[in-house]
Structure formats: C-alpha cells, structure tokens
N, C-alpha and C positions, 0 to 999 in steps of 0.2 A: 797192720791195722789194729791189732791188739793194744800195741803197746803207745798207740796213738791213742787210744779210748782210755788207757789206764792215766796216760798224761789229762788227758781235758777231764778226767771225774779227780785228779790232782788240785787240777789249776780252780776248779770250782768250790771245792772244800776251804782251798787256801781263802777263796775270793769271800765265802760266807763268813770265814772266820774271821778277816780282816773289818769286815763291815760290821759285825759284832764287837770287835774291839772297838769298833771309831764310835759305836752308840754308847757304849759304857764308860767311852775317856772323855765324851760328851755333856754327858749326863751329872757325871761329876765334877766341871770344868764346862761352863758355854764358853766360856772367852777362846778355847780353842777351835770352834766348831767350823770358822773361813777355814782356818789353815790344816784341817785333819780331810777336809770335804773339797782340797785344791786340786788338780789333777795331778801335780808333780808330784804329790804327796801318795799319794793312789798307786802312779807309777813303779815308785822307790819301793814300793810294797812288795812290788811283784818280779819275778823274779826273774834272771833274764832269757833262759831256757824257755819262758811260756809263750816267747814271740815267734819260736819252733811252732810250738802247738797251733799257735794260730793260723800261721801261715798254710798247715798243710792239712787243715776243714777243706774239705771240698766244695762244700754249700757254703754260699753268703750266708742263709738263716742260722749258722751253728757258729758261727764268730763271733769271738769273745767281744765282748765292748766295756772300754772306760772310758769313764767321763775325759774329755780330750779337748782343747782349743780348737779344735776344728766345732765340735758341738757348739760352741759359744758364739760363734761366727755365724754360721748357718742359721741359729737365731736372728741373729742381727739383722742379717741380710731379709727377713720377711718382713722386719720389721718396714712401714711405708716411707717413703722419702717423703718430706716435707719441703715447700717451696725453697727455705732458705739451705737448706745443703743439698738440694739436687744443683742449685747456679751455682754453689760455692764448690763442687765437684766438678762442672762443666767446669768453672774456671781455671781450675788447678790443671785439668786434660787440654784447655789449651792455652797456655801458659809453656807447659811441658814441650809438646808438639811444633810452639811458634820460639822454643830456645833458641837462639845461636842463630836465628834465621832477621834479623834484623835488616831491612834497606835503608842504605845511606842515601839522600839525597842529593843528587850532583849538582853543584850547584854549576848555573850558566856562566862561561868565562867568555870575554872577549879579546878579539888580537888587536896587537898594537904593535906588532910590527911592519912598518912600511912597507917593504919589500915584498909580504908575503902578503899584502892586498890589495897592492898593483898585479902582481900577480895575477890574482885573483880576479881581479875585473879583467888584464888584457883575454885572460883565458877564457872569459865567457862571451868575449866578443868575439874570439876566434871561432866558439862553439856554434853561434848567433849567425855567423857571418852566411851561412848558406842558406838559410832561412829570408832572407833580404832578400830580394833577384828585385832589383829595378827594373830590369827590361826581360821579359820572360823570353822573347827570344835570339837569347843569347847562346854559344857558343857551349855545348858540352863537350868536356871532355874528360878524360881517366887519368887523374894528376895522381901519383904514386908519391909517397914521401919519401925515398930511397932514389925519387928521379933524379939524374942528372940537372945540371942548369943548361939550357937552351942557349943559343949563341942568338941573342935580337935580329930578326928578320925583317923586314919589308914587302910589302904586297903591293905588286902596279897597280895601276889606276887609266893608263891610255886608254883610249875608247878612237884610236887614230885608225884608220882603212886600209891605209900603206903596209899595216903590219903582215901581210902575205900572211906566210905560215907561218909565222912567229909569234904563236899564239899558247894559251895555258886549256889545260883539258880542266881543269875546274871550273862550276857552274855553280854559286852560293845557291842554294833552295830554300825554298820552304816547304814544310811537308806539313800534311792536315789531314786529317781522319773525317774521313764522310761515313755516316753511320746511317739505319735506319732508311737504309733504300729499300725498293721494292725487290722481292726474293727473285734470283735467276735472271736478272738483267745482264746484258755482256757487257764487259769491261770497254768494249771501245764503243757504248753508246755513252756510257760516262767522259770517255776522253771527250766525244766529238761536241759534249753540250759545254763543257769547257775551254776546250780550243776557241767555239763561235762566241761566248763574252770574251775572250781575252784578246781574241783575234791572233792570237800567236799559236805555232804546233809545237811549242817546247813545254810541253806536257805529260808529265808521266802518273799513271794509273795502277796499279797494282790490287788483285781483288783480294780478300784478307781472308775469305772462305768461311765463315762463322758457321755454326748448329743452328742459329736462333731462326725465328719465322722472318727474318730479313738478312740484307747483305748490307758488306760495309768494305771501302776500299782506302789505299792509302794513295795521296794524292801530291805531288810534287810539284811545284811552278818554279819560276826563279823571283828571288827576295824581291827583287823589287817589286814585285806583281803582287804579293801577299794579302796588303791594305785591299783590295778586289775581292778577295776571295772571303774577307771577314764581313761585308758586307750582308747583310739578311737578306735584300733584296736580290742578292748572286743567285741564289740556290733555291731551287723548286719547295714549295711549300709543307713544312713536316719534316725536312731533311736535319739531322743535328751534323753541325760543323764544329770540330777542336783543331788545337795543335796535335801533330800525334805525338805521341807519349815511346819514344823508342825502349823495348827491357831493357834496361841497364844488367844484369844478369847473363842476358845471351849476345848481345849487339856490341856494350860496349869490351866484354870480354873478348871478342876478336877483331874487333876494330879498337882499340887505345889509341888517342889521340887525334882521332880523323873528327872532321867535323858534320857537323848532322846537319847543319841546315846549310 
C-alpha cells in the first residue's frame, strides 16, 4: 500500500505538471490550444505504468480522471432530442431490424392443363356423391375400397302360395324411432297400438332404455307398410316419429354389408 501511495502522489505531480506545460505552450501559441487540450494528446502524456495505479484505488472517489470520449458523449447524450432526429433514429432502427426480411408477393397462377381439371372436377363429384341421397331410404352398407368385386345377383319377386317351404328368411323393414313417450310404459302396449292400425302382427318393438323424463323405442314394420307409419295422423298426439339413425360405429362394424331396412 505504500508503494501504491508513492505511485498516485507520482502520477499527480506528473499530471500538474503536464497541465502547466499545456497553459504556458498556450499562452504563447493559441493556434495550438484544440490540439494540446485533445484527449489523445493528454493520453500520450501519461505514462503507461499509471493505468496500474489506477486500476488498483480501491474507491471510485480516488480515480484518476482524463478528459476521454466517453466525457464527450455523455454530454451529448443529455443533450434533448428534437422532433427531426428522434424519427430520423426511429428510422434507421427499423430499417435495420426490417433487413433481409422482405415478402415477395406470390403472384396467383392458373392451370391449364386439361387433364389435371378433369381431374379435378371428377374428384369433387366423387367427394359430393354421398351428400346427394335421392331416396333417404335406401340401402346402407360398409363398402371397403380394398373389397372384392361382387358377382351380380338377383332377388325373387314370386308372391305365388304353392311355394310350401321354399321360402327366404329375409323380411325388407323399416325401422323408425318413436321418441317422447310417456316414461315406464311396457313395450308390448306399444306393439299392440300398432299392430291394431296396421292390422297385421309382423311388428317388432324394441325399448331403447333412455335417462331422460321419457322413453323411446325402436320400431320395425315391413317396407311396404312404412308410407302408414309416416303419417301424423298414425301416432298419438306429442309423439316424435324418425327414421332411426343405426351408429355406424358399433352396428355397421359387425354387421358389413347386411342390409338395415
């Protein structure tokens, strides 16, 4: 610590004496007085040993100071922005930021090739095609694109007496969803109010079991009875009558290809 204190009462003698030179080469000479009062000039003065000394003052308040570029700036910087260089900075900042960042705009191209807008249309009639249903009750089934092709069949049509037992277990249906019945009614007061319009007992009832504050059953006739059953006048007042709706999910995933109505 000594020979710290013998340094900074060094650098300080140096520092008076140099400032007395620069007033007396001044004084006889102004035309020097920018260039003796520059800080590079100031710097060159001092020697290079005494940026030791500075460094290892322990207190901010005992470090040495010359005049420096950093002084001149820090001026600057108090100095107030005026309108026309505070947007002329803003500009420059994004300028910078928005470099190399330029969007091309694409421009819109059309095809012309034939092929690829036949294409084009047959595939969105394909897409289209299930959305059409002329006759809503038609025929679902689980068509796989990996299926086989089917060898054309034929379905009889006799309606002849003679035919004993030579007969098909299939029976076309229709199935209808009756909803909004009164709650806890039995399934066969439903069949039997159907049976007496239809006049026929090839009826099937199924109760659907629901949460809600009413019951709802699934109802079966055969096709050709159906036009009866859509009637408003069929069915007790308040009742809602649909087609039912089979999940596709659980129904047709183990029945593929059987038919529903």
């Amino acid at each position: 610590m000594h020979e710290i204190e013998l340094l900074r009462l060094e650098v300080r003698d140096l520092k008076e004496t140099n400032v007395d030179l620069i007033k007396l080469m001044t004084q006889s000479n102004p035309s020097l007085a920018p260039k003796l009062f520059s800080s590079q000039e100031i710097k060159s003065t001092v020697p290079k040993w005494s940026s030791v000394v500075t460094q290892s003052i322990d207190k901010p308040s005992q470090s040495l100071h010359f005049p420096n570029f950093r002084d001149k700036v820090d001026v600057n910087l108090n100095k107030p922005f005026t309108e026309g260089e505070r947007s002329t900075d803003n500009d420059n900042k994004n300028s910078a930021r928005n470099r190399g960042k330029k969007i091309q705009k694409k421009e819109s191209t059309t095809v012309t090739n034939k092929q690829t807008d036949e294409f084009r249309v047959s595939r969105d009639d394909e897409i289209n095609f299930h959305d059409k249903v002329e006759n809503p009750w038609m025929e679902l089934r689980r068509n796989r694109s990996n299926r086989r092709k089917q060898v054309p069949t034929i379905t009889g049509t006799s309606k002849q007496e003679d035919d004993g037992e030579f007969r098909s277990t299939y029976v076309k249906r229709a199935w209808f969803y009756v909803g909004k019945v009164v709650k806890n009614i039995e399934t066969s007061s439903v069949k039997a109010y159907i049976t007496k319009k239809l006049s026929t007992d090839e009826v099937i009832v199924e109760n659907l079991k629901l949460q809600g504050t009413y019951d709802a059953f699934k109802v079966g006739v055969n096709f050709s009875l159906k036009d009866n059953l859509l009637r408003e006048d069929f069915w007790p007042q308040g009742v809602c009558v649909r087609r039912f709706n089979f999940p596709k999910k659980n129904f047709l995933g183990k029945n593929a290809g059987t038919e529903l109505i």
